[in-house]
DOGU-994191 format. One record per residue (C-alpha): x, y, z; residue in three letters. Coordinates in nm, 3 decimals, always signed. Example, Ala and Ser with C-alpha at 12.3 -4.5 7.8 and 13.67 -1.06 7.14 Angstrom:
<nuses>
px  py  pz  kolgu
+1.230  -0.450  +0.780  Ala
+1.367  -0.106  +0.714  Ser
</nuses>
This chain:
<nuses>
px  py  pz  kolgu
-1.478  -10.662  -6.754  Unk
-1.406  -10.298  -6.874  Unk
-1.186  -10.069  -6.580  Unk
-1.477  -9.860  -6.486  Unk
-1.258  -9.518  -6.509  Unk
-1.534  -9.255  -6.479  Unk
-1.789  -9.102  -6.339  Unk
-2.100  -8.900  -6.485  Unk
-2.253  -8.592  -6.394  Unk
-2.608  -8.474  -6.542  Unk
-2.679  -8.094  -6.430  Unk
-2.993  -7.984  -6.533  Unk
-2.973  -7.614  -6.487  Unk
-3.193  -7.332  -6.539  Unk
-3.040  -7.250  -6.862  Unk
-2.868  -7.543  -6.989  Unk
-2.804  -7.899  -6.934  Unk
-2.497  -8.012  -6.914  Unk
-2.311  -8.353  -6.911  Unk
-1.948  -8.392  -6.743  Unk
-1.731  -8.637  -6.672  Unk
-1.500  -8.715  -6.420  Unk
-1.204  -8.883  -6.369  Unk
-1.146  -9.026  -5.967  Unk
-0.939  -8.755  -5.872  Unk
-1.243  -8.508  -5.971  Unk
-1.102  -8.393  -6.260  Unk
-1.293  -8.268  -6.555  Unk
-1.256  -8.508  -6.853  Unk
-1.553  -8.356  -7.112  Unk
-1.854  -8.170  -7.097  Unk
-2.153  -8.185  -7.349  Unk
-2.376  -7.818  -7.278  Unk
-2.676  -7.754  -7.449  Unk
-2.903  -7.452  -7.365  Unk
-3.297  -7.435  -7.350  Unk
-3.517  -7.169  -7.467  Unk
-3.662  -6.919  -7.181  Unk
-4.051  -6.877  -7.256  Unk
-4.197  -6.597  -7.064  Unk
-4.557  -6.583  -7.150  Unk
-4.661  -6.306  -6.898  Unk
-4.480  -6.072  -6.678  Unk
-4.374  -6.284  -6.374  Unk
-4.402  -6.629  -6.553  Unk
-4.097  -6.804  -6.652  Unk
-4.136  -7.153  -6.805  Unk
-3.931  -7.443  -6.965  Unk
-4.020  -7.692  -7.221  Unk
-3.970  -8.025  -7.011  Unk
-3.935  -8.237  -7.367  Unk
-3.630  -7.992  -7.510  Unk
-3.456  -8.026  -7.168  Unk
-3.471  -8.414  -7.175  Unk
-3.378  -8.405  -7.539  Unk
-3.066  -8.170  -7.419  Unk
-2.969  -8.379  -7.166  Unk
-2.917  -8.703  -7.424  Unk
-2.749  -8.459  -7.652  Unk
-2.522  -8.365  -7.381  Unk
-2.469  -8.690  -7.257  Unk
-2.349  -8.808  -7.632  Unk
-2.127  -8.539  -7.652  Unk
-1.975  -8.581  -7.303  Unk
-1.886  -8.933  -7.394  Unk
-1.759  -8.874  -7.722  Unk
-1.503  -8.588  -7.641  Unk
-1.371  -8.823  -7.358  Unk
-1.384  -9.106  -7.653  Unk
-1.555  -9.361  -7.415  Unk
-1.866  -9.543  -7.327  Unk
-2.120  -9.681  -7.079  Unk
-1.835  -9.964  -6.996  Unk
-1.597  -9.724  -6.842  Unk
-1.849  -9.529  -6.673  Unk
-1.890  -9.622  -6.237  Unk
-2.214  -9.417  -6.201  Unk
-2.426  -9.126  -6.284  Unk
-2.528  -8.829  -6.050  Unk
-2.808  -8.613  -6.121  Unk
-2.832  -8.248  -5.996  Unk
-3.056  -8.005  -6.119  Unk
-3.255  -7.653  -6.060  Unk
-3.467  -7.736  -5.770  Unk
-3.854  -7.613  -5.753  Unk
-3.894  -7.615  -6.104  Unk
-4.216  -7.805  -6.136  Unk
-4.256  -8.069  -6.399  Unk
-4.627  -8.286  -6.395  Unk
-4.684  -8.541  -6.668  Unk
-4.917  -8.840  -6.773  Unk
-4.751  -9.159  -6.662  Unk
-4.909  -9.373  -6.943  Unk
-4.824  -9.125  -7.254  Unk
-4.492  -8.972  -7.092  Unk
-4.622  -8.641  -7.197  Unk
-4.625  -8.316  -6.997  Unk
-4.965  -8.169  -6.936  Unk
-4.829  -7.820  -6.896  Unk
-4.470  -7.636  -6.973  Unk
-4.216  -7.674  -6.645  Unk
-4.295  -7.317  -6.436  Unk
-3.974  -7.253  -6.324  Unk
-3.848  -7.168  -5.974  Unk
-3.829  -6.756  -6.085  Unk
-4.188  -6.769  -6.196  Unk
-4.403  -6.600  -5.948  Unk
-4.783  -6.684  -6.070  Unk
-4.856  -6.848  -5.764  Unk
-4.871  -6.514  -5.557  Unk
-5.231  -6.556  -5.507  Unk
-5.226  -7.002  -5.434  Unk
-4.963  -6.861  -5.156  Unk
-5.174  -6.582  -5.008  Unk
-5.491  -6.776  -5.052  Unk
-5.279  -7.067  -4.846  Unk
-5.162  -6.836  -4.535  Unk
-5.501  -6.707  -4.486  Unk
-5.497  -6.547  -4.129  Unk
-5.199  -6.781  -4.024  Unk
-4.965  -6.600  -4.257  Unk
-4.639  -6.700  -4.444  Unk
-4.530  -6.869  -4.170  Unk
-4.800  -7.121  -4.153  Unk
-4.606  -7.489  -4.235  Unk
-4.268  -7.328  -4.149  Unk
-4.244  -7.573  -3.832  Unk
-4.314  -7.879  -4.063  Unk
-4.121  -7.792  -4.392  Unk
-3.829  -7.492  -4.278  Unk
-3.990  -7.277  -4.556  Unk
-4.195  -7.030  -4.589  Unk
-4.516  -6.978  -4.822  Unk
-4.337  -6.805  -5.123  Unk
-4.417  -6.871  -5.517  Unk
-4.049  -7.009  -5.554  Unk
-4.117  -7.371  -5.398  Unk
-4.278  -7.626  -5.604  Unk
-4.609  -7.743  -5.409  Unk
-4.857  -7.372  -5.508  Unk
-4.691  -7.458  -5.880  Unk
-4.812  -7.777  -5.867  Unk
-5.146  -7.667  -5.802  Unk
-5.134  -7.407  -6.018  Unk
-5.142  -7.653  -6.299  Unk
-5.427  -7.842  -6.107  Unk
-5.595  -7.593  -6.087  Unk
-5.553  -7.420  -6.435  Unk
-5.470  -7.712  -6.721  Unk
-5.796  -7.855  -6.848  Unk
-5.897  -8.228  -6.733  Unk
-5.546  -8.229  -6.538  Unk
-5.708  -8.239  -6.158  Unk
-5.942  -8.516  -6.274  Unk
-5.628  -8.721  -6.425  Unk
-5.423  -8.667  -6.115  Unk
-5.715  -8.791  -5.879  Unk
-5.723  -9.078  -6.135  Unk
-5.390  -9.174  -6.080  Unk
-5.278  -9.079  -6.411  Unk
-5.019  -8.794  -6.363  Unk
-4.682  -8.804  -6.178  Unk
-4.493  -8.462  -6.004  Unk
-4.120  -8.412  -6.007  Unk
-3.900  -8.164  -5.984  Unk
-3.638  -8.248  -6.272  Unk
-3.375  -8.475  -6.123  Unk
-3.718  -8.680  -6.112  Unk
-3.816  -8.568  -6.467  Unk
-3.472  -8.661  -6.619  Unk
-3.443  -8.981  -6.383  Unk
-3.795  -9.099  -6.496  Unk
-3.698  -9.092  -6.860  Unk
-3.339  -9.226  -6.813  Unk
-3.497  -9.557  -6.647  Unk
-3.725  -9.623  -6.902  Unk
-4.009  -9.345  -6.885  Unk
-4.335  -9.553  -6.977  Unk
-4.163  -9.865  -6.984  Unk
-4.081  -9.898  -6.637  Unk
-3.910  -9.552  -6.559  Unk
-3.873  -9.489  -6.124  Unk
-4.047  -9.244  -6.011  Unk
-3.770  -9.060  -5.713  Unk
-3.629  -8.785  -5.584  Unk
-3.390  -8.681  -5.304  Unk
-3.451  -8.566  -4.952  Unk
-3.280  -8.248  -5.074  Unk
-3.538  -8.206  -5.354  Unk
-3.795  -8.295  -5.181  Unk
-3.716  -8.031  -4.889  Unk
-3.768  -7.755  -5.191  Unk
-4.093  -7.833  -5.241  Unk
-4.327  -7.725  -4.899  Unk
-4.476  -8.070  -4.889  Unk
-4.189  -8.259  -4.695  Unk
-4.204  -8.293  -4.319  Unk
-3.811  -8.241  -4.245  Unk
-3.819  -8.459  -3.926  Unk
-3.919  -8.774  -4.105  Unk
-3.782  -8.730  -4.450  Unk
-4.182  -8.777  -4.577  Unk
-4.464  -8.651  -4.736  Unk
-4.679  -8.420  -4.502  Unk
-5.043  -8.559  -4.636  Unk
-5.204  -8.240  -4.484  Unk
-4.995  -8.006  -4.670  Unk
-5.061  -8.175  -5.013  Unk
-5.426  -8.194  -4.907  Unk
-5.423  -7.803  -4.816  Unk
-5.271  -7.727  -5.169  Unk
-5.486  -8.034  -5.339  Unk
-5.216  -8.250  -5.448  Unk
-5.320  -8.625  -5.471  Unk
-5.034  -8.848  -5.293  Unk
-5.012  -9.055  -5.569  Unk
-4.875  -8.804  -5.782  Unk
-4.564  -8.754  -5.567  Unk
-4.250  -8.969  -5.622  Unk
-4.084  -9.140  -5.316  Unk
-3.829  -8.968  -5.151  Unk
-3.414  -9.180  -5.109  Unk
-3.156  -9.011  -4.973  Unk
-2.864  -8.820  -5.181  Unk
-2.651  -9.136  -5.248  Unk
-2.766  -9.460  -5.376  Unk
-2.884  -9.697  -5.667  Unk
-3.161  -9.538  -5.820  Unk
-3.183  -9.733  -6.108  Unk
-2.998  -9.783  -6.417  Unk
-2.958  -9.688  -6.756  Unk
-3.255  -9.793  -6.972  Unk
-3.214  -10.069  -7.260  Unk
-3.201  -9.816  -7.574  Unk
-2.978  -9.516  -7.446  Unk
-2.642  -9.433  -7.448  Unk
-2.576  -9.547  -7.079  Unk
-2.765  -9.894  -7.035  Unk
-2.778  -10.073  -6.746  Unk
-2.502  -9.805  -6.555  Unk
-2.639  -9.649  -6.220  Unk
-2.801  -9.356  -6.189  Unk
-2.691  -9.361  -5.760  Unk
-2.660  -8.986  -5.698  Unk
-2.955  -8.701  -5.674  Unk
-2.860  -8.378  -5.509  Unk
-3.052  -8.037  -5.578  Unk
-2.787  -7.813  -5.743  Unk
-2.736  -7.569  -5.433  Unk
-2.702  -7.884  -5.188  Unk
-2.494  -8.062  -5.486  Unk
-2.193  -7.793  -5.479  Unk
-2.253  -7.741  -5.104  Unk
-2.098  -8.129  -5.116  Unk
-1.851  -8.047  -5.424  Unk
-1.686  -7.793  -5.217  Unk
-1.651  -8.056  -4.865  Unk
-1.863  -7.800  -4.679  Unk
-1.933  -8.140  -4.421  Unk
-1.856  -7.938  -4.101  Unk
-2.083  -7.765  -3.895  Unk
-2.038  -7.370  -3.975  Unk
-1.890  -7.433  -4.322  Unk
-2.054  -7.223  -4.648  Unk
-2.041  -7.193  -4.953  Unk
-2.209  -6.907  -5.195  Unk
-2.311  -6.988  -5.563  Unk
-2.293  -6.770  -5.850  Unk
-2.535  -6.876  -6.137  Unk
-2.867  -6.740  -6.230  Unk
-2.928  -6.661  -5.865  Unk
-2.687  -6.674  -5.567  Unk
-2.744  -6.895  -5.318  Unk
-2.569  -6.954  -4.963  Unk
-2.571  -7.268  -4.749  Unk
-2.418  -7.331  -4.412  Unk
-2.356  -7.688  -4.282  Unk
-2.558  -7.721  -3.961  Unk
-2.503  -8.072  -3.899  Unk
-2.820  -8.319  -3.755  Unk
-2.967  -7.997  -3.621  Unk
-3.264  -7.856  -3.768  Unk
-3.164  -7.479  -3.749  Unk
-3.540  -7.305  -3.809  Unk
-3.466  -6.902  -3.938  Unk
-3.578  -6.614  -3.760  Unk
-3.427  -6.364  -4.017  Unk
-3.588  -6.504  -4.336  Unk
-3.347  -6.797  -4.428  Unk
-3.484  -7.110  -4.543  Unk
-3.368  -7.441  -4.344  Unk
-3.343  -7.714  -4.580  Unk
-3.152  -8.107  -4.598  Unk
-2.811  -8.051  -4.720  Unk
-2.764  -8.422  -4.800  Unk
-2.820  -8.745  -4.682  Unk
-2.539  -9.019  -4.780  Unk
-2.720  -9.390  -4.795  Unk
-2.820  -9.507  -4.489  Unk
-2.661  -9.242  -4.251  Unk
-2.817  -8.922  -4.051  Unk
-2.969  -8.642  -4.305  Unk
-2.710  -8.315  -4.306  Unk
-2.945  -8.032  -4.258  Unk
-2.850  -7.647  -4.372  Unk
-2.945  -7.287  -4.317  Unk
-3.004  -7.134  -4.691  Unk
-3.009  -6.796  -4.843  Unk
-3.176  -6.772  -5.184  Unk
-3.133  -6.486  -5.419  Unk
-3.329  -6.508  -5.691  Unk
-3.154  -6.252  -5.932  Unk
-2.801  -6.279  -5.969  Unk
-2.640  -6.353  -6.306  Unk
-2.959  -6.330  -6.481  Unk
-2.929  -5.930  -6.415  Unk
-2.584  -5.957  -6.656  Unk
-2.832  -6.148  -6.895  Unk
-3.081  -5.871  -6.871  Unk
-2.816  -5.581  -6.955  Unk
-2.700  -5.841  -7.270  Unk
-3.034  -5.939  -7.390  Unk
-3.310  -5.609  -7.318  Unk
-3.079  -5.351  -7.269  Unk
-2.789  -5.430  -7.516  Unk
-2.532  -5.286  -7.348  Unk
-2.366  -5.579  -7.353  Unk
-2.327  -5.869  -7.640  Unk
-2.175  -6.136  -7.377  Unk
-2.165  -6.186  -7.053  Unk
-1.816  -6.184  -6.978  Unk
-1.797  -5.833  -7.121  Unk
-1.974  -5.701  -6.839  Unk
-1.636  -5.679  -6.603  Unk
-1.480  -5.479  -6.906  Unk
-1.754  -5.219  -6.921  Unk
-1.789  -5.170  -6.536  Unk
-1.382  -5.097  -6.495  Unk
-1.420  -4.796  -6.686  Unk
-1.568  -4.597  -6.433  Unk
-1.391  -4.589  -6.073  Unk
-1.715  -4.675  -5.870  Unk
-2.100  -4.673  -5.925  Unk
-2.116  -4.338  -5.947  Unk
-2.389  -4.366  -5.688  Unk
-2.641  -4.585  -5.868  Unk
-2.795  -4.826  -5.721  Unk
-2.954  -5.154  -5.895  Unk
-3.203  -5.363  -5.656  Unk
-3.297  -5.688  -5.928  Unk
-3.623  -5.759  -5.781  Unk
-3.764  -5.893  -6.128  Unk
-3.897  -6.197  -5.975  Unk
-3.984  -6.050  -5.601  Unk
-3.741  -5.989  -5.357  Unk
-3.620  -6.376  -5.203  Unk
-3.398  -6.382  -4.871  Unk
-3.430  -6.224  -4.644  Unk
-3.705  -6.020  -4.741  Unk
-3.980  -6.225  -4.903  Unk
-4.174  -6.017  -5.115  Unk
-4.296  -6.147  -5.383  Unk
-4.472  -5.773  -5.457  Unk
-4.161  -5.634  -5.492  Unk
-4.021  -5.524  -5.849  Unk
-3.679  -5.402  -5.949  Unk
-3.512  -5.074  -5.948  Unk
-3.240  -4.869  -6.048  Unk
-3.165  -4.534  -5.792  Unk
-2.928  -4.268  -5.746  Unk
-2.957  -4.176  -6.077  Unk
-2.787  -3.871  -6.228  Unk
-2.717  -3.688  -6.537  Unk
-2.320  -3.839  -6.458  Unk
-2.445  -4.223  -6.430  Unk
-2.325  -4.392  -6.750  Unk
-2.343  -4.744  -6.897  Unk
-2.010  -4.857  -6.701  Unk
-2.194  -4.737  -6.375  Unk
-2.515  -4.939  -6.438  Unk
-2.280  -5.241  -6.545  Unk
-2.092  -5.146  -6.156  Unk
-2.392  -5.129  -6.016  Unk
-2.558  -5.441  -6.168  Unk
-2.203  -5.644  -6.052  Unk
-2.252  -5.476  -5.683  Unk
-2.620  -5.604  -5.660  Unk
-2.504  -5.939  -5.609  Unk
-2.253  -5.874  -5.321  Unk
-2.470  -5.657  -5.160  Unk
-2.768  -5.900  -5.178  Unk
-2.471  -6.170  -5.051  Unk
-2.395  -5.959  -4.772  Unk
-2.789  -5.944  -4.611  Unk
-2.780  -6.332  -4.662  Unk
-2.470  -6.374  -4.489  Unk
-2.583  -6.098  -4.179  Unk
-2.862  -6.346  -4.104  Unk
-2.683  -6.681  -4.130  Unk
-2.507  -6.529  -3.873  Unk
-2.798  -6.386  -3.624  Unk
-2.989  -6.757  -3.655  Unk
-2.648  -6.972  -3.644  Unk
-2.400  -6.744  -3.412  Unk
-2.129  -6.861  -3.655  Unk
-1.958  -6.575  -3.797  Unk
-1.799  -6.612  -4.128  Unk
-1.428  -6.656  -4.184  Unk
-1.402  -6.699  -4.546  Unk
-1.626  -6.749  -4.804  Unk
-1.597  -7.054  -5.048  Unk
-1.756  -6.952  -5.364  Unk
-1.825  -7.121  -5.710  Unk
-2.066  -7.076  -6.013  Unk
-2.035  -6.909  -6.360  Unk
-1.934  -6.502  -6.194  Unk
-1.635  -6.645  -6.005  Unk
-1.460  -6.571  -6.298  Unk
-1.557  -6.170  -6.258  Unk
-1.265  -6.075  -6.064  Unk
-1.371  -5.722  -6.011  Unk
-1.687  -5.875  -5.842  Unk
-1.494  -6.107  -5.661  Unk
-1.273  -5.848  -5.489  Unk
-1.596  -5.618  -5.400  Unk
-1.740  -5.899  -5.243  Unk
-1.439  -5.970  -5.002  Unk
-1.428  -5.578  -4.958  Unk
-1.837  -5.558  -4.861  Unk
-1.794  -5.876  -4.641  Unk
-1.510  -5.787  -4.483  Unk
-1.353  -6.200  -4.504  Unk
-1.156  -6.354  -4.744  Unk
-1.311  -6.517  -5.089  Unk
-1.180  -6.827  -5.210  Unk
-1.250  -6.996  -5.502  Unk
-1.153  -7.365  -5.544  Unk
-0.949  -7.518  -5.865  Unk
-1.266  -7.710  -6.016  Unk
-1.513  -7.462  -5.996  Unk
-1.789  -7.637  -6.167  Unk
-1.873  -7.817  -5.769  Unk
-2.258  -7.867  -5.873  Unk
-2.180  -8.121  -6.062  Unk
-1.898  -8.255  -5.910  Unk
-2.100  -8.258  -5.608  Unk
-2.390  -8.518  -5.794  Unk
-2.086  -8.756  -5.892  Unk
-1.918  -8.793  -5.586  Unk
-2.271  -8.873  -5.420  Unk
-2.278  -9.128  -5.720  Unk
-1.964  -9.253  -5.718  Unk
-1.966  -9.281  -5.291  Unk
-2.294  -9.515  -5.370  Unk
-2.082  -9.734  -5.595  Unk
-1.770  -9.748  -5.373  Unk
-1.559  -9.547  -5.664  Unk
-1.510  -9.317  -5.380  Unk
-1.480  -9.437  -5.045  Unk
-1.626  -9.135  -4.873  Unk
-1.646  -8.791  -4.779  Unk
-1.279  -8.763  -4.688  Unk
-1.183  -8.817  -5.114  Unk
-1.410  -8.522  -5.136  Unk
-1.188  -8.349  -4.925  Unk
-0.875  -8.485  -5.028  Unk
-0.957  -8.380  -5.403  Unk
-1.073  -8.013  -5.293  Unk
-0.741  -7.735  -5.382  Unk
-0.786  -7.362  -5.376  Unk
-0.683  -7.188  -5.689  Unk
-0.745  -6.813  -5.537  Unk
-0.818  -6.596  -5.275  Unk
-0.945  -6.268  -5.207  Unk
-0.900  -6.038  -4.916  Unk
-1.050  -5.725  -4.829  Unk
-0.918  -5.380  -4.919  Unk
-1.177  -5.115  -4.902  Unk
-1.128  -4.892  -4.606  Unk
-1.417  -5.002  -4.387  Unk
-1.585  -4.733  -4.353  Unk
-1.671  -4.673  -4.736  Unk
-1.764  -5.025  -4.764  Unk
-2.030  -4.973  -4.459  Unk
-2.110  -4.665  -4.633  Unk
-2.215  -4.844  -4.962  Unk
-2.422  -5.095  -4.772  Unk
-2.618  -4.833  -4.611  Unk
-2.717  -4.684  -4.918  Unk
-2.789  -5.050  -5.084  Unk
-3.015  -5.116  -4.804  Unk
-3.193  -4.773  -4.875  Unk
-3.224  -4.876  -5.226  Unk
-3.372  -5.223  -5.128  Unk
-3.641  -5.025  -4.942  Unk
-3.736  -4.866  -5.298  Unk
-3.872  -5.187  -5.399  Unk
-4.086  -5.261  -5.160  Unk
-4.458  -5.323  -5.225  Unk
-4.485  -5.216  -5.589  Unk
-4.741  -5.467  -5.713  Unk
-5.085  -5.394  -5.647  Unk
-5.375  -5.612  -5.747  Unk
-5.440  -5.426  -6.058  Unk
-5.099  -5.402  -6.164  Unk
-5.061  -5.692  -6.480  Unk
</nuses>
């Protein structure tokens, strides 16, 4: 029998999927990346096509095992990770999606999520699920399409249509899809999606009755680390196991051994997003954090977390590259913003999709302040960098009011840890060093060590740690009191935002 050298990670991202591979020491062998188109067919919506991503994520998988010149023989396991809420709902029998994903930016649902507070407010199933009724979790998209996609509530009370998120999307298909695919997700998944009670790792049947969601459309919920399933019999990967599901936030949260209590990690991608371990405790927010599973490993005690999400992070660089043009890539941005000394004293709040943590406004809408007849392109591409420590900063301010943890350092990871002007201003505006690890693609290396721990190519957590090595750290050099000085005027900025959509406004 073939030396099973590998391990492979699917990460199903919000703007590409990707394929890597991983040798046991959690090095990166290859990587297959395809992108998927964006389709915004209204303000506010923001949708995927759930056929080019699975497509993607074959391609990817081909081209992951052909730059490492191997095959399905050499590889352990595969771990799934993935963009969590996005909300995929297809027929069973045909395979077929009944509607485009609606991805977790899309904010459609504002009216499903008033409608759903009614005179208990936002707050209403916080107890039960750790998250608050906002358009970015999956259940009000769910029902959205119920409610909106002709003859689909009649084929989901039939039994006829399945929900996922899409690990479960991707995992459906790589098991077979109509010919026998499993229908699963992860506790970590499934705490992303308002209808999970987080005490018992279930379905809540009076939430999905609330938000009209037949049972029988939801898959069952496993923990982070076990056999799934296995390759189905005409892919590129038959009969390996698919023994690792981790929502990517939760996924590099586990990439980057963040396993004791008070440990974070912040993610740089499309959004930002900040976890802290909390350990068996379920930590419920009063400062507008979400309290989600961080992971559950087999058979032992789910690892619960205190989250900040941020919904508009890297996709502001996007914006300047693709509607403004002042840009033609993203790495450019860095460039463009150290030809000016500071911001100049613009301000850029990237509310495009609401604001998320710790505000919650879903009626908010972006904006760009301070303006002057001295504010230039290289302050706007300042400003747009600064946006994402700032919004960092008010997520990290109320980890620290619910968990009475204060922050030493800051592991970070994601696509802008390579900005090392940002990196700097974010050590200066937190006032704690930033350290970025050597591999500093941990979503997916997070998914494969769940898979590989399933399979016994890793023992455990402690390999996790054992393969973790810093590459670099920032500490803080702004005098103090400019940096509290900036953050005064970010939060006055912030306030700009506020309540901007009214019920007229398209």
């Amino acid at each position: 029998m073939t030396e099973k050298k590998y391990v492979l990670a699917i990460d199903q991202g919000t703007t590409s999927s990707r394929a890597i591979i991983f040798d046991h020491s959690g090095q990166i062998v290859s990587v297959g990346q395809y992108e998927h188109e964006q389709i915004f067919p209204r303000a506010g919506w923001v949708e995927h096509n759930p056929a080019e991503i699975w497509d993607n994520v074959r391609e990817a998988v081909a081209t992951a095992l052909s730059k490492a010149q191997t095959n399905r023989d050499e590889i352990a396991a595969v771990g799934i990770t993935n963009q969590r809420e996005t909300t995929v709902v297809w027929d069973k029998n045909t395979g077929e999606p009944v509607y485009n994903a609606i991805v977790w930016q899309d904010t459609r649902t504002d009216k499903i999520v008033k409608e759903l507070a009614g005179d208990e407010g936002a707050e209403k199933y916080k107890e039960i699920c750790g998250l608050p009724l906002a358009t970015y979790f999956a259940g009000p998209k769910v029902k959205w399409i119920l409610d909106n996609v002709e003859g689909a509530k009649e084929k989901a009370e039939a039994g006829d249509l399945l929900f996922g998120t899409t690990d479960t999307w991707v995992l459906w298909n790589m098991t077979g899809g109509t010919e026998g695919g499993v229908h699963i997700t992860d506790v970590t998944n499934a705490s992303r999606t308002m209808l999970m009670d987080l005490k018992t790792l279930d379905w809540d049947e009076n939430i999905a009755s609330d938000m009209g969601i037949p049972m029988s459309m939801l898959p069952e919920i496993k923990s982070s680390s076990e056999v799934y399933g296995k390759g189905r019999r005409q892919g590129l990967l038959t009969d390996v196991p698919i023994a690792g599901i981790l929502g990517d936030q939760q996924a590099a949260t586990f990439g980057q051994a963040c396993f004791e209590v008070g440990m974070a990690k912040n993610t740089y991608g499309t959004g930002n997003f900040m976890l802290m371990n909390t350990g068996t405790d379920i930590v419920h927010s009063e400062n507008g954090l979400l309290t989600t599973v961080c992971y559950k490993i087999g058979d032992n005690d789910a690892i619960y977390a205190l989250e900040g999400s941020i919904a508009v992070t890297g996709s502001l660089i996007q914006w300047l590259r693709d509607n403004l043009g002042i840009i033609t890539s993203a790495p450019e941005v860095e460039e463009l913003a150290k030809t000016v000394e500071d911001n100049g004293g613009a301000y850029f709040v990237p509310a495009f999709s609401g604001l998320f943590a710790p505000y919650w406004k879903s009626d908010a809408r972006g904006a760009l302040v301070g303006l002057t007849r001295y504010v230039n392109k290289g302050h706007i591409a300042r400003a747009a960098l600064e946006a994402t420590a700032f919004q960092t900063r008010e997520v990290q301010e109320a980890m620290a009011q619910d968990s009475d943890v204060e922050l030493t350092e800051l592991k970070v990871d994601g696509g802008m840890i390579e900005n090392e002007l940002l990196m700097q201003f974010q050590a200066d505006i937190l006032g704690v060093d930033v350290v970025r690890p050597k591999i500093a693609e941990t979503t997916a290396l997070g998914a494969a060590y769940a898979a590989g721990i399933a399979v016994g190519f890793w023992e455990g957590e402690q390999d996790v740690i054992d393969n973790w090595a810093e590459d670099r750290r920032w500490s803080p050099k702004m005098d103090e009191d400019e940096a509290e000085r900036t953050y005064r005027l970010w939060k006055k900025a912030v306030t700009k935002t506020f309540d901007w959509v009214d019920d007229d406004v398209k």
